[in-house]
N, CA and C atoms as a LAMMPS dump frame, in Angstrom:
ITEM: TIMESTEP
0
ITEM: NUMBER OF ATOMS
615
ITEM: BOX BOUNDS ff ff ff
-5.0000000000000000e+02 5.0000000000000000e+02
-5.0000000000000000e+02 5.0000000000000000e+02
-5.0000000000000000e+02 5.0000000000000000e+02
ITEM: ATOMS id mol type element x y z
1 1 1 N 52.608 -339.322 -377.286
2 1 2 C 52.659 -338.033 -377.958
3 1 3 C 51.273 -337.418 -377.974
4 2 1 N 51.295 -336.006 -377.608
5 2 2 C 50.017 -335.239 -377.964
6 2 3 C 49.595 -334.437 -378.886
7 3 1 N 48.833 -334.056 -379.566
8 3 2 C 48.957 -333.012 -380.467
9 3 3 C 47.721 -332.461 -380.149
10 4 1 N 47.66 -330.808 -380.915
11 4 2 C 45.839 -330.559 -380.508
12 4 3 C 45.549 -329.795 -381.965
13 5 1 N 44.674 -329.137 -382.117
14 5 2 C 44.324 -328.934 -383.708
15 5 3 C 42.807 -327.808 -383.307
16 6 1 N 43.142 -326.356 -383.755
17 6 2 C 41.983 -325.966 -384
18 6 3 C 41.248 -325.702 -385.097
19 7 1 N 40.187 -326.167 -385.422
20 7 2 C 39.18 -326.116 -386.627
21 7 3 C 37.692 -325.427 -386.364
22 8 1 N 37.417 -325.028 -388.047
23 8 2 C 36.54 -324.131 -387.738
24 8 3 C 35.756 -324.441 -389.105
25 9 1 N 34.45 -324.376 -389.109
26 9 2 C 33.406 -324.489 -390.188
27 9 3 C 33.216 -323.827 -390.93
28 10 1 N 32.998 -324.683 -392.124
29 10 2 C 32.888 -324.604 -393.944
30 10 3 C 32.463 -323.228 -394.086
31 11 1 N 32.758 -322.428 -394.816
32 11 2 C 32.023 -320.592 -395.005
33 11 3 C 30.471 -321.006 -395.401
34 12 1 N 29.816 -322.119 -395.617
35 12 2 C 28.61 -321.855 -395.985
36 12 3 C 28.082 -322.403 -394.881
37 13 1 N 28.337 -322.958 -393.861
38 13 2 C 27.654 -323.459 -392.639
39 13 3 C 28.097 -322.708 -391.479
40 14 1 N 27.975 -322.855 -390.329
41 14 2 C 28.004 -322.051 -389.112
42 14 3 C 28.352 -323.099 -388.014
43 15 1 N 28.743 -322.357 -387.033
44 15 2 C 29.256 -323.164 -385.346
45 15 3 C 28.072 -324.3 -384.894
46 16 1 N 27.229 -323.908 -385.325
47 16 2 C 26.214 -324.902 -384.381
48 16 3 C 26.476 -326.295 -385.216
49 17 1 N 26.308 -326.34 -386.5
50 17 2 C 26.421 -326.902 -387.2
51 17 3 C 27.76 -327.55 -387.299
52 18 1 N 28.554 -327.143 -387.268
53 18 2 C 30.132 -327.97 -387.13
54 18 3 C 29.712 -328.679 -385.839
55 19 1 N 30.006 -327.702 -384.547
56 19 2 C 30.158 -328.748 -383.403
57 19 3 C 28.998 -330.205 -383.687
58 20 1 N 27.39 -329.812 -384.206
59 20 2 C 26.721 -330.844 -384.067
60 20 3 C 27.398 -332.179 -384.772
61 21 1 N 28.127 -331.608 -386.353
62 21 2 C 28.127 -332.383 -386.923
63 21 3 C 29.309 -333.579 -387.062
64 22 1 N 30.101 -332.691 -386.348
65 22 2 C 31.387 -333.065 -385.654
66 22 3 C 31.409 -334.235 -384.521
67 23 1 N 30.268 -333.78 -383.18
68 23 2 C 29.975 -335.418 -382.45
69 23 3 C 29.178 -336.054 -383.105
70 24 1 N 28.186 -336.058 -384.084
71 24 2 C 27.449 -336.785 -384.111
72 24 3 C 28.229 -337.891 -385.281
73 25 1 N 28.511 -337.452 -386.1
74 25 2 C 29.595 -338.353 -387.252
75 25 3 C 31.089 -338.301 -387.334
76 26 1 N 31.194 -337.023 -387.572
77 26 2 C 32.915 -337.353 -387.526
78 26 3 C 33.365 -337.975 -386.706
79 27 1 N 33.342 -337.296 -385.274
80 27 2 C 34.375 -338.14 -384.372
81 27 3 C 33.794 -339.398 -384.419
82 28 1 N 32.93 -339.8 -384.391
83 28 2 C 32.648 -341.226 -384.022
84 28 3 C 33.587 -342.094 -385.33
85 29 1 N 33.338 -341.517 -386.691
86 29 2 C 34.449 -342.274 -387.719
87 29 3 C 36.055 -341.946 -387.539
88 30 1 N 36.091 -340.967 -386.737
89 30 2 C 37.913 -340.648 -386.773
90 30 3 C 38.104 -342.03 -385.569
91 31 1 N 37.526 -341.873 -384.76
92 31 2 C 37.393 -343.067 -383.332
93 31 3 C 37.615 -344.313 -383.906
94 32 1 N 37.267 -344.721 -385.225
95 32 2 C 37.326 -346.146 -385.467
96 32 3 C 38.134 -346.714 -386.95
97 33 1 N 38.926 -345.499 -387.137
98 33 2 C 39.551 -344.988 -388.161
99 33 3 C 41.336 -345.18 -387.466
100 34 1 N 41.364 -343.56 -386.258
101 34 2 C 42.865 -343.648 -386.206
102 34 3 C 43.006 -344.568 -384.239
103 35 1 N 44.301 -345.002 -384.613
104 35 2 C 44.449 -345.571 -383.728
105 35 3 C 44.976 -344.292 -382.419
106 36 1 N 44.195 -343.72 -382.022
107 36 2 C 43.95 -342.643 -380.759
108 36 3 C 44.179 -343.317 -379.39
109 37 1 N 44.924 -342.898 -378.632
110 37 2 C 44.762 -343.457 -376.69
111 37 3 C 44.148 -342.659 -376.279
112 38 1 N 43.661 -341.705 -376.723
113 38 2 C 42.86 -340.092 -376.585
114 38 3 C 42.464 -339.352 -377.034
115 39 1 N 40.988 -338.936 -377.044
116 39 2 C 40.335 -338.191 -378.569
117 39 3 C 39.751 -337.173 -377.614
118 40 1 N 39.69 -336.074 -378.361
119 40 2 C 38.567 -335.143 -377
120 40 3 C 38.335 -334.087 -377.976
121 41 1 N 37.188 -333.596 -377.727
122 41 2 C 37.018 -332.051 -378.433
123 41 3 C 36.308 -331.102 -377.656
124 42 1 N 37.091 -329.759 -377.864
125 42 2 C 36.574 -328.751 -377.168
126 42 3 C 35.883 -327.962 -378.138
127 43 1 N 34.67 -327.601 -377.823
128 43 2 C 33.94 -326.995 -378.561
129 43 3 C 33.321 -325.155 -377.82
130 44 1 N 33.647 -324.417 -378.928
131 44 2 C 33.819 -322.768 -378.233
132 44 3 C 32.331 -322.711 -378.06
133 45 1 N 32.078 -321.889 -376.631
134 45 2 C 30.616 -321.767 -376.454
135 45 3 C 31.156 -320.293 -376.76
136 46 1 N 31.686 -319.593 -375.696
137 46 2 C 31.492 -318.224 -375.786
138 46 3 C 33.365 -317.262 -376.312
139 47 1 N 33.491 -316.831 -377.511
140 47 2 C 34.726 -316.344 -377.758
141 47 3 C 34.728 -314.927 -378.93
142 48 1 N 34.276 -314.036 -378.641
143 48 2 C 33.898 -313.058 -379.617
144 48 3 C 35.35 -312.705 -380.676
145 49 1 N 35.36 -312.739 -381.514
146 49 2 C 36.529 -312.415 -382.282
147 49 3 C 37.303 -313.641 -382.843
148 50 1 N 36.947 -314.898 -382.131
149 50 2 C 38.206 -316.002 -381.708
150 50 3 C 37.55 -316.749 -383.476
151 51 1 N 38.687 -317.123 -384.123
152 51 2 C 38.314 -317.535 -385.107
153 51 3 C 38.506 -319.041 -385.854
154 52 1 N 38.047 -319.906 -384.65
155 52 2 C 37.566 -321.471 -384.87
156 52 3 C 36.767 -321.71 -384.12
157 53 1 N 35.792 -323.096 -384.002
158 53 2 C 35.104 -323.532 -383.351
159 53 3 C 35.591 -324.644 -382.287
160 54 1 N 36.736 -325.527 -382.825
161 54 2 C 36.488 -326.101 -382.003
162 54 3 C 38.312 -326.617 -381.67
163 55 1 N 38.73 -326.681 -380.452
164 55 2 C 40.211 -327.075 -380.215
165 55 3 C 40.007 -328.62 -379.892
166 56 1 N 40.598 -329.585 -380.433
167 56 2 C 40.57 -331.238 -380.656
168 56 3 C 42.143 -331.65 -379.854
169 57 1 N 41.723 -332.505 -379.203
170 57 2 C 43.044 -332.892 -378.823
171 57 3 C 42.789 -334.511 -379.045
172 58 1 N 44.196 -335.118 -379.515
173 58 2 C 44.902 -336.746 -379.579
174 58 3 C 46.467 -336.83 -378.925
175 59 1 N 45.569 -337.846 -378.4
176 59 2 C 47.067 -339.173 -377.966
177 59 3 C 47.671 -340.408 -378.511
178 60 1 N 48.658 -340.135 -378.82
179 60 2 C 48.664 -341.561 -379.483
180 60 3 C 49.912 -342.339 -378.814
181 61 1 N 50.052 -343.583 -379.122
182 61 2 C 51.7 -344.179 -378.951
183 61 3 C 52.78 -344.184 -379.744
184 62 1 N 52.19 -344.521 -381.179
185 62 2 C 52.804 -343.987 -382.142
186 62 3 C 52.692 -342.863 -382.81
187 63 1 N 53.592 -341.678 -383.103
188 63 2 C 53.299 -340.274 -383.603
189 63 3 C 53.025 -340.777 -385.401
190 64 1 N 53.616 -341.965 -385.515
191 64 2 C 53.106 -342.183 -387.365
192 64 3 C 52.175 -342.38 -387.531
193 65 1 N 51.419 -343.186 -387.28
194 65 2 C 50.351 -343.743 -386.816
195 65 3 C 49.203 -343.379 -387.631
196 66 1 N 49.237 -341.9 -387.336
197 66 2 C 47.765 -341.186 -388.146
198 66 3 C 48.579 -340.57 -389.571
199 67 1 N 49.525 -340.561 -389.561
200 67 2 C 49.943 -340.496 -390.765
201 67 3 C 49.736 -341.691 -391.843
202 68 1 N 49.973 -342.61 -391.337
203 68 2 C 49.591 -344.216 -392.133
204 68 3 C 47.714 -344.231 -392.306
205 69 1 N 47.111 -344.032 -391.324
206 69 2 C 45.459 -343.7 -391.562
207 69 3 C 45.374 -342.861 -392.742
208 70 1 N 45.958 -341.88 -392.481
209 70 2 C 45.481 -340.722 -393.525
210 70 3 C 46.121 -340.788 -395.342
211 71 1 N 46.723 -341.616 -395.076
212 71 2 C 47.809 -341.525 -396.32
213 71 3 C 46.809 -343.983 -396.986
214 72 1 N 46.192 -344.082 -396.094
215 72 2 C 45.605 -345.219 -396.557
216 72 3 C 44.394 -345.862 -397.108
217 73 1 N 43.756 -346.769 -396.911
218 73 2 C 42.828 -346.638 -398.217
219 73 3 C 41.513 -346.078 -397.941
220 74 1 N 41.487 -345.444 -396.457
221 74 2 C 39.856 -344.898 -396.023
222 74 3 C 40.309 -343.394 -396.022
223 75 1 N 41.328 -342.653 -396.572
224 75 2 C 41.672 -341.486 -396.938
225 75 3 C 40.706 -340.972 -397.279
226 76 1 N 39.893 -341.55 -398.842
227 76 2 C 39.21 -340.856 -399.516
228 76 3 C 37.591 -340.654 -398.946
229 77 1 N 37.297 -341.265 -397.743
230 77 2 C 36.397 -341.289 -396.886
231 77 3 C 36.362 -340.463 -395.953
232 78 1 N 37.453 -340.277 -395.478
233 78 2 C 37.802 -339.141 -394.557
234 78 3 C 37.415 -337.908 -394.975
235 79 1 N 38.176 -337.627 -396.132
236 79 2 C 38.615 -336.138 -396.422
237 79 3 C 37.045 -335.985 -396.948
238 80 1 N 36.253 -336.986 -397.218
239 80 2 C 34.78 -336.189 -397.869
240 80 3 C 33.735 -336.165 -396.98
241 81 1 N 34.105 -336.732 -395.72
242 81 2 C 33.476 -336.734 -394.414
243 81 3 C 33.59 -335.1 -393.672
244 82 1 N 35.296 -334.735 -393.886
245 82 2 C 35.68 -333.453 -393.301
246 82 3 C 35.164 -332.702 -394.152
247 83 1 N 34.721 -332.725 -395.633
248 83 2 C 34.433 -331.807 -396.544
249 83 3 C 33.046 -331.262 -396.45
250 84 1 N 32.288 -332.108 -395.522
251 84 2 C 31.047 -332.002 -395.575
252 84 3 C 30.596 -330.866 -394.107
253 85 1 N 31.495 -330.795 -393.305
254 85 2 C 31.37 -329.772 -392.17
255 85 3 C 32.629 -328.236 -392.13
256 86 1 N 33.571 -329.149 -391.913
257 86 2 C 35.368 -328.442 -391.884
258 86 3 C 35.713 -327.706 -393.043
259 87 1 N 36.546 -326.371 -392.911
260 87 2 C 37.3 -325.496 -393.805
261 87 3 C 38.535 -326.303 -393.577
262 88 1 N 39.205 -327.326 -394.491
263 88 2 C 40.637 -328.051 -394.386
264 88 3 C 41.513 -327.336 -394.431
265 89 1 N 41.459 -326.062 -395.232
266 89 2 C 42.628 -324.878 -395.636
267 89 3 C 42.992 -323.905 -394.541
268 90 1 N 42.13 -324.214 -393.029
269 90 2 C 42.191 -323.549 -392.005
270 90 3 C 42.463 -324.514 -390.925
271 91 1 N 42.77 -325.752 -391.019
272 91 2 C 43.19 -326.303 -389.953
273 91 3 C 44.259 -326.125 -389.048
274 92 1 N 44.469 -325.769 -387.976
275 92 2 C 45.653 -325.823 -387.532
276 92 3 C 46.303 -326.632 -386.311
277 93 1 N 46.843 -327.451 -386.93
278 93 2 C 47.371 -329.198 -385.893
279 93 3 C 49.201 -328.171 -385.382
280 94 1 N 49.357 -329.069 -384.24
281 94 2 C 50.327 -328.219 -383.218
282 94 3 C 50.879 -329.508 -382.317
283 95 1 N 51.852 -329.988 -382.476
284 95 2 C 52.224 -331.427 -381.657
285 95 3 C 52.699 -329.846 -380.249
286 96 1 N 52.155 -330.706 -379.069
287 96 2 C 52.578 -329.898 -377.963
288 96 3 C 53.801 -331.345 -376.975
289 97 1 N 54.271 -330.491 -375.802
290 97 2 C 54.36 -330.995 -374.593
291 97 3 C 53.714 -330.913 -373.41
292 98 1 N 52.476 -332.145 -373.074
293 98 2 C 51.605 -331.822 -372.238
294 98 3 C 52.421 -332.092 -371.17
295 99 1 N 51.676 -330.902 -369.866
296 99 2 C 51.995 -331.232 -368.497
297 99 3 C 50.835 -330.966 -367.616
298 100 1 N 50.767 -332.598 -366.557
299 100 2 C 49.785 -332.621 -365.866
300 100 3 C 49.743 -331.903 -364.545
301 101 1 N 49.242 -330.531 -364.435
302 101 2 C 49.74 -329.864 -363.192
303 101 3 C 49.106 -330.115 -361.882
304 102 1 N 47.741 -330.526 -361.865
305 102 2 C 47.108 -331.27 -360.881
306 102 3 C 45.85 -332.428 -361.104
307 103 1 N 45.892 -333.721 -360.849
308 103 2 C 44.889 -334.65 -361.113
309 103 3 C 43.161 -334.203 -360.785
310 104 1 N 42.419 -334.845 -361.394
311 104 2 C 41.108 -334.361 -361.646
312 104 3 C 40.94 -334.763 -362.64
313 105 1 N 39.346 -334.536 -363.075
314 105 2 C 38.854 -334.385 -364.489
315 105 3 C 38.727 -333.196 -364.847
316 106 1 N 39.094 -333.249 -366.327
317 106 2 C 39.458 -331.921 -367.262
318 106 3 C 38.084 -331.281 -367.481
319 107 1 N 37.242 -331.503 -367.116
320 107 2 C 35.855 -330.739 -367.067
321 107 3 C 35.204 -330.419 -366.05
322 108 1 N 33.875 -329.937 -365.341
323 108 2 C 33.297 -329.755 -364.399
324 108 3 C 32.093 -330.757 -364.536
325 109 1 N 31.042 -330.685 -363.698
326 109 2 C 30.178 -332.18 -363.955
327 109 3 C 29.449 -331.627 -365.406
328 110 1 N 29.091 -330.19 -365.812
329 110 2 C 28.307 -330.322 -367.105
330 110 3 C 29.183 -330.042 -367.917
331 111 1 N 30.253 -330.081 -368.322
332 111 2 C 31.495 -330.799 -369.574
333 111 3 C 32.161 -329.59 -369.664
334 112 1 N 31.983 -328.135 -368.748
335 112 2 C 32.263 -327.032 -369.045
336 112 3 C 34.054 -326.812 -368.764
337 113 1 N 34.969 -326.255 -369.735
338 113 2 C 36.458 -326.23 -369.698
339 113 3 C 36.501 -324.619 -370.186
340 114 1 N 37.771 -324.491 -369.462
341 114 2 C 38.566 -323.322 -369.676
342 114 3 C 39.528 -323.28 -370.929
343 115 1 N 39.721 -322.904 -371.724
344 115 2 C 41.147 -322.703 -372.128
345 115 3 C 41.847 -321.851 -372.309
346 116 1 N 42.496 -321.225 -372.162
347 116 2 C 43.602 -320.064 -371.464
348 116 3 C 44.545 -320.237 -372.183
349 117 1 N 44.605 -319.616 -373.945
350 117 2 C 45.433 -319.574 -374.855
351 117 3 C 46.363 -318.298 -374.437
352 118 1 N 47.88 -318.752 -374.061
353 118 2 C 49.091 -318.284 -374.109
354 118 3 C 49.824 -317.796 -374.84
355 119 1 N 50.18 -316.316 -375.202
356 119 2 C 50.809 -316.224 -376.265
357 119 3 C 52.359 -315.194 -375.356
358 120 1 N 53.202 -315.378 -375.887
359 120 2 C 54.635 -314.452 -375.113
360 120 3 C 54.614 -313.686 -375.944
361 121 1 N 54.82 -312.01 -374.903
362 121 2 C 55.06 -310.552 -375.238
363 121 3 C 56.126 -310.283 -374.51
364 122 1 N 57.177 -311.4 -373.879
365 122 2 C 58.797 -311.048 -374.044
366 122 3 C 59.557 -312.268 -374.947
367 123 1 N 60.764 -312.076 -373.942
368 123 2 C 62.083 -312.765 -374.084
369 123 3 C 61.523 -314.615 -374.953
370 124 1 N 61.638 -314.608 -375.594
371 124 2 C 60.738 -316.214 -375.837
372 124 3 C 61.444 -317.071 -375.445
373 125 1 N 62.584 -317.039 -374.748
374 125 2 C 62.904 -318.31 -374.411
375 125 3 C 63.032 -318.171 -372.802
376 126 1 N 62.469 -317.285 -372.515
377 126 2 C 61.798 -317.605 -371.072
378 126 3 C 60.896 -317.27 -370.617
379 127 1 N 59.955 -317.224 -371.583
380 127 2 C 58.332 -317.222 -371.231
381 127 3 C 57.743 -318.347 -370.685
382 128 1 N 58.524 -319.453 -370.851
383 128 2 C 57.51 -320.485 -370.287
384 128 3 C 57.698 -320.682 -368.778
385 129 1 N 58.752 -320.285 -368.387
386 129 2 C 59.022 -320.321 -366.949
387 129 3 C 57.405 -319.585 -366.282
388 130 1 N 57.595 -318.578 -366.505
389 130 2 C 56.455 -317.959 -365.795
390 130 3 C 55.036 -318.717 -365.884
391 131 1 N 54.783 -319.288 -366.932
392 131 2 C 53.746 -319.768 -367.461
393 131 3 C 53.404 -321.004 -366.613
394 132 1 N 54.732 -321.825 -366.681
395 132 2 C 54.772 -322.978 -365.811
396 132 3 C 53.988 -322.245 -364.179
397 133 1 N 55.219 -321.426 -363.867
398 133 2 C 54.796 -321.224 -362.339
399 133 3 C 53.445 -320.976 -362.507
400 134 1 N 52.628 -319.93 -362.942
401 134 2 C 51.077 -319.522 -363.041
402 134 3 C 50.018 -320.898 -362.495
403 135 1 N 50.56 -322.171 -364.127
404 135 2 C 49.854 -322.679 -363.721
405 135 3 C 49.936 -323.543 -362.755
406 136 1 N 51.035 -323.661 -362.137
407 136 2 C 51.548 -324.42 -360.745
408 136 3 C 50.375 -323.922 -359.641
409 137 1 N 50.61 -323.069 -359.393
410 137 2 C 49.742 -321.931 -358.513
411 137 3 C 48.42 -322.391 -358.685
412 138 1 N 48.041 -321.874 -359.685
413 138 2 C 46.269 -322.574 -360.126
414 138 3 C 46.083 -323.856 -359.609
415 139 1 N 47.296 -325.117 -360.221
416 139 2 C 46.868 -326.56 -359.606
417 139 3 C 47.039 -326.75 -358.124
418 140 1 N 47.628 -326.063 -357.505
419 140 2 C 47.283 -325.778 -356.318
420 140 3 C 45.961 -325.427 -355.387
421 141 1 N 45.01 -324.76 -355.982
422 141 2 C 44.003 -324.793 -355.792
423 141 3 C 42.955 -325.266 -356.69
424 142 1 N 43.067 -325.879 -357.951
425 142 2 C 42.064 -326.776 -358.583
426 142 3 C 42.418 -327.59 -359.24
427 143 1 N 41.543 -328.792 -359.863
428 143 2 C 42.255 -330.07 -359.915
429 143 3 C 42.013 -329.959 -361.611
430 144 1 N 42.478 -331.054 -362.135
431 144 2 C 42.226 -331.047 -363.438
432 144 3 C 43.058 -329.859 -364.214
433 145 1 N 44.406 -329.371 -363.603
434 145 2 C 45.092 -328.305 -364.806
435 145 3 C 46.384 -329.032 -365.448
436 146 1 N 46.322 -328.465 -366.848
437 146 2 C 47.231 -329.288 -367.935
438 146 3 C 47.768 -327.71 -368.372
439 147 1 N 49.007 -327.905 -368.537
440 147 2 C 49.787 -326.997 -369.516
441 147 3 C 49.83 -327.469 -371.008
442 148 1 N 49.347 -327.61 -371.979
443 148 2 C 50.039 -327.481 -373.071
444 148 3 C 51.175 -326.489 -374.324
445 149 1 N 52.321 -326.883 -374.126
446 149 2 C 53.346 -326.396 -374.621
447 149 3 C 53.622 -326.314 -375.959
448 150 1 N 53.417 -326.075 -377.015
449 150 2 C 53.817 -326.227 -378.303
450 150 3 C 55.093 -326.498 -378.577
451 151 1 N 55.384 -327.488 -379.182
452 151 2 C 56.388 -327.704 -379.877
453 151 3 C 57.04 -326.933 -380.72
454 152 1 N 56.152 -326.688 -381.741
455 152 2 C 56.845 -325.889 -382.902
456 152 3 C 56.007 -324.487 -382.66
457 153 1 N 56.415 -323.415 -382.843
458 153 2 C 55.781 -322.297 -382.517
459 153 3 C 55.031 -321.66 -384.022
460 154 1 N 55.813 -322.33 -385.296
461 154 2 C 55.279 -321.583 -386.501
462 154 3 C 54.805 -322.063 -386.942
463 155 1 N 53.704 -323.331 -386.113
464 155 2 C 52.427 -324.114 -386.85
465 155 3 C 51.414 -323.221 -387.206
466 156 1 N 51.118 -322.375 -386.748
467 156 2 C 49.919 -321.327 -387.341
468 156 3 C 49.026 -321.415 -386.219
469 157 1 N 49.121 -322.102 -385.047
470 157 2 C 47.717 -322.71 -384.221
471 157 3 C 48.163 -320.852 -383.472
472 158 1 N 47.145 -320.481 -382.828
473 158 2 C 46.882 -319.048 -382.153
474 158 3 C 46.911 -319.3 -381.215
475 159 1 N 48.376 -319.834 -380.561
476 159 2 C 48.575 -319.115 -379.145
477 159 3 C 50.085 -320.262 -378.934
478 160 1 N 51.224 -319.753 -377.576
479 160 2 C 52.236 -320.842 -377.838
480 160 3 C 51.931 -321.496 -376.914
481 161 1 N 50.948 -321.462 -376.148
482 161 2 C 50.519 -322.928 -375.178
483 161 3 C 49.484 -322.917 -374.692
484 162 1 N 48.594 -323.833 -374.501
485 162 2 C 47.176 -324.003 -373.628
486 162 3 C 47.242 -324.228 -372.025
487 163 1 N 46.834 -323.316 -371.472
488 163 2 C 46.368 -323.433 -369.953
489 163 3 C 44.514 -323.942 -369.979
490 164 1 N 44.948 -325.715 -369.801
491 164 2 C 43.462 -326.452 -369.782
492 164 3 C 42.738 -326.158 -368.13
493 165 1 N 41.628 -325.868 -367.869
494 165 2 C 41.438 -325.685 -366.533
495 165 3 C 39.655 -325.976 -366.744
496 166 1 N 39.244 -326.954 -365.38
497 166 2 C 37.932 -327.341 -365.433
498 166 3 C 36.978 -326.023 -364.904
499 167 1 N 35.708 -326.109 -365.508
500 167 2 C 34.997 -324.974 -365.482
501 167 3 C 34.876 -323.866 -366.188
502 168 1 N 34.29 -322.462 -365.721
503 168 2 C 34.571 -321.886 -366.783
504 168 3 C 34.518 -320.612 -365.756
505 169 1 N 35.293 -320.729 -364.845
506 169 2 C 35.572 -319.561 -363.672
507 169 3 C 37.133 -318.839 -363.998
508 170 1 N 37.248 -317.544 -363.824
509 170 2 C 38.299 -316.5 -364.641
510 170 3 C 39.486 -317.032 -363.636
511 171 1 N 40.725 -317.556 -364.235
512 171 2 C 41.99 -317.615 -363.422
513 171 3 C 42.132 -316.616 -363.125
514 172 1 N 42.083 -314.96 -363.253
515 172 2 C 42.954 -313.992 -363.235
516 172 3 C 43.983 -313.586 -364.097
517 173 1 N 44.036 -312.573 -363.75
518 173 2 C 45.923 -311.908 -364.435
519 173 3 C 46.73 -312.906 -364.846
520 174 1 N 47.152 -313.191 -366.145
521 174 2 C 48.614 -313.816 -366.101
522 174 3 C 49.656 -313.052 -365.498
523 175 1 N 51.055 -313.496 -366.173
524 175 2 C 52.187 -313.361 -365.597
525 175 3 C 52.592 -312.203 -366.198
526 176 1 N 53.336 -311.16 -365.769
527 176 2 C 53.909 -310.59 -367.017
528 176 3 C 55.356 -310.978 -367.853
529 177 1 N 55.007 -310.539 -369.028
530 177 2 C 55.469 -311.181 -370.37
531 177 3 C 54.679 -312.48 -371.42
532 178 1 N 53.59 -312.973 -370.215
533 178 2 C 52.344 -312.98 -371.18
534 178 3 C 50.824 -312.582 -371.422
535 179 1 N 50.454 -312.954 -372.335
536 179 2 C 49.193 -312.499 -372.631
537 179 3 C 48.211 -313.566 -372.804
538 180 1 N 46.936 -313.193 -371.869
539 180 2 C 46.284 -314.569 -371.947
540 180 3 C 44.738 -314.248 -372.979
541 181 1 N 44.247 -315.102 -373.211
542 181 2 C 42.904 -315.055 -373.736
543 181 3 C 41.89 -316.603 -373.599
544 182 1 N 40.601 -316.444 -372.973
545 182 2 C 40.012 -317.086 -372.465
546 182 3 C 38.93 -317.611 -373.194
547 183 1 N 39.133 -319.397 -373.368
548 183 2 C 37.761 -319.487 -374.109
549 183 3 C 37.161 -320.409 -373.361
550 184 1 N 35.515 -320.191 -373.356
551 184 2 C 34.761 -320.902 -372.659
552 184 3 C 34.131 -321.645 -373.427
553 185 1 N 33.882 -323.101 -372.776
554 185 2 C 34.387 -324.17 -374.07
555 185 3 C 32.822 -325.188 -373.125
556 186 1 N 32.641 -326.428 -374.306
557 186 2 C 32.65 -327.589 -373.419
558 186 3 C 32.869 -328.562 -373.865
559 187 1 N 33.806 -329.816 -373.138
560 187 2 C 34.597 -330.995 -373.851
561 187 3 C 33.718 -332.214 -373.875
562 188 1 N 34.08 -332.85 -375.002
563 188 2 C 33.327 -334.344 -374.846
564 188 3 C 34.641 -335.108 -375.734
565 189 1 N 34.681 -336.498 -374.906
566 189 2 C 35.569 -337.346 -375.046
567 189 3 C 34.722 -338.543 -375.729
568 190 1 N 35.657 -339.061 -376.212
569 190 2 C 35.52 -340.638 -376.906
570 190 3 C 36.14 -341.654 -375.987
571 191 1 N 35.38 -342.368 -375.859
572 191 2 C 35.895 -343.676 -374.727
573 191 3 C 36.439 -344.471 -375.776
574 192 1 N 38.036 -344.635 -375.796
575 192 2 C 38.624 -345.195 -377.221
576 192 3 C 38.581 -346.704 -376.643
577 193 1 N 38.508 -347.055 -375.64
578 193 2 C 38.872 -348.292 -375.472
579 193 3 C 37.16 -348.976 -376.08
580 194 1 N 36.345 -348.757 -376.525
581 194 2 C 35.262 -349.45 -376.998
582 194 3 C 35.184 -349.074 -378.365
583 195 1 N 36.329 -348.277 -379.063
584 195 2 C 36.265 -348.419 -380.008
585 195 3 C 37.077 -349.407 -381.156
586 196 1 N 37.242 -348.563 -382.601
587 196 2 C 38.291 -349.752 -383.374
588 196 3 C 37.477 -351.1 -383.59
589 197 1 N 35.985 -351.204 -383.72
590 197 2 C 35.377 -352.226 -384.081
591 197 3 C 35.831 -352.377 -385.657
592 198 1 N 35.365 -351.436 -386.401
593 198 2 C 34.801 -351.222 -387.776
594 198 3 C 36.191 -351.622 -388.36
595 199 1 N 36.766 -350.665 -388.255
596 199 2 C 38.301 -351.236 -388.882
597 199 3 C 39.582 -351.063 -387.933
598 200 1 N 41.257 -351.985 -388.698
599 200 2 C 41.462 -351.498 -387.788
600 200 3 C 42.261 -350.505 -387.411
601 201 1 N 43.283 -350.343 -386.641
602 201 2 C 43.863 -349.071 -386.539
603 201 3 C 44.789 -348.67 -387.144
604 202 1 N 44.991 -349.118 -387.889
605 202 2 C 45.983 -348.729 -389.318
606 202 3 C 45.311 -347.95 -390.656
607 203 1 N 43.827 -348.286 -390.497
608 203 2 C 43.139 -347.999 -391.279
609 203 3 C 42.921 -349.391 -392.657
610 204 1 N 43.859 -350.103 -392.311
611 204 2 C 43.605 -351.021 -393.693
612 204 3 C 42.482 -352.229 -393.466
613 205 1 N 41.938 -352.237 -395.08
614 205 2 C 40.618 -353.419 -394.909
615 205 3 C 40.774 -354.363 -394.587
């Protein structure tokens, strides 16, 4: 299962300050906290108007999983860890359906990503067709493209699917019946398999 989550920093601090504070501590404690097959964060370099900093994506095997972390006894560690960078009252988590449209790495060599937030201005239950084809087309000529699909559409997250694409070069025109918007990002991952020292993935002592 995937989910992705965009968040955005405390009203008394600023972007530089989240993203820093975000690799340098958080993720490294969410890493050894929830039991993740995949941690990644995209962090907005350039998005005028766009109103979070940073789009997070997880994998897990079990979808409970981080529910049992969060609901256990390093809860109260967490939430004062997030309190110290993150607006919590603005989070917005989005279980999607990822699709891998062509192999690669999801970045370029200096960590730079696309994301190509999708939103439908028709028929909604066949917007994704087009969307699919678009990014078919794209993985055709570059490697590393992921569709993400939202599941639920009235999570609050701003947009109904992610077009992931390495670099930070303009796809073009979408399709019509949607509307695209482009953020230029750059990702850094957690190598989970060296993590889960500290505790373990349940969260219990």
């Amino acid at each position: 299962m995937k989910s992705i989550c965009a968040l955005v920093h405390r009203p008394d601090r600023d972007r530089a300050f989240f993203q820093r504070y975000y690799e340098q501590h958080h993720a490294p404690l969410a890493a050894r906290l929830f039991p993740f097959r995949g941690y990644a964060r995209n962090h907005v370099d350039m998005a005028d108007g766009f109103g979070w900093d940073t789009i997070s994506e997880f994998w897990v095997n079990d979808p409970l999983a981080p529910q049992r972390v969060i609901e256990g006894p390093h809860a109260a560690m967490l939430r004062a860890d997030e309190d110290r960078f993150l607006d919590r009252t603005r989070l917005t988590p989005a279980r999607v359906e990822e699709h891998v449209l062509s192999s690669g790495d999801p970045a370029d060599a200096d960590g730079r990503r696309l994301a190509v937030l999708l939103k439908a201005t028709a028929d909604a239950l066949a917007w994704g067709d087009p969307a699919m084809a678009w990014g078919r087309d794209l993985a055709r000529r570059r490697s590393g493209v992921v569709l993400d699909i939202l599941i639920d559409r009235t999570s609050g997250f701003p947009a109904d699917a992610v077009l992931w694409l390495a670099g930070h070069d303009d796809p073009g025109p979408p399709p019509d019946g949607i509307a695209a918007r482009l953020l230029r990002m750059h990702r850094h991952e957690t190598d989970m398999t060296t993590n889960h020292s500290d505790f373990d993935n349940e969260g219990h002592a």
